[in-house]
N, C-alpha and C positions, 0 to 999 in steps of 0.2 A: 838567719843562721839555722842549720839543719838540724835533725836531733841526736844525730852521729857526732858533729861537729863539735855541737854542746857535751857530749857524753865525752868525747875524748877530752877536751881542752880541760872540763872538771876533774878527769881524773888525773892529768898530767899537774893540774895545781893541786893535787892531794887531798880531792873533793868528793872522794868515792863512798864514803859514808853519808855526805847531804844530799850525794846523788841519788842513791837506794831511797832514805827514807822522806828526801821531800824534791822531787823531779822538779816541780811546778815552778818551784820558787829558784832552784839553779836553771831553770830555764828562762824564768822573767829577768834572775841577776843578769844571766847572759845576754838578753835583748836589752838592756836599759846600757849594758858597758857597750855594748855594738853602736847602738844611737849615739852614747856620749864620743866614744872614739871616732864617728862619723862627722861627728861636728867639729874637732877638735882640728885648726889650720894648720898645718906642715910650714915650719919656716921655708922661704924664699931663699935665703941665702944660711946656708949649713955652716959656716962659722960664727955665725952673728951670734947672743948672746941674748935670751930672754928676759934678762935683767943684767943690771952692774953686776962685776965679781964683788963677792960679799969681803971686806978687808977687818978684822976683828981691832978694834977699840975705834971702829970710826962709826960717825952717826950715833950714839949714846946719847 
């Protein structure tokens, strides 16, 4: 990720003050969320359900 990329995406999360006073580190956040989102599997079938639907008083 570029350092444009990083500058915009923090400040559209409302990050423009950590961005002024600590770059480094909204830049390291940003490369650890890129790795972790890189890893993370896209379901195969887009209805399917990544767990049971949660139903309340059951499983207690």
């Amino acid at each position: 990720m570029d350092k444009a990329t990083i500058e915009l995406l923090a400040r559209r999360a409302g990050l423009a003050k950590a961005l002024a006073e600590f770059p480094e580190d909204v830049a390291a956040a940003a490369k650890q969320a890129a790795d972790v989102a890189s890893r993370i599997e896209q379901p195969t079938e887009p209805t399917a359900e990544p767990w049971p639907p949660m139903r309340a008083g059951r499983g207690l």
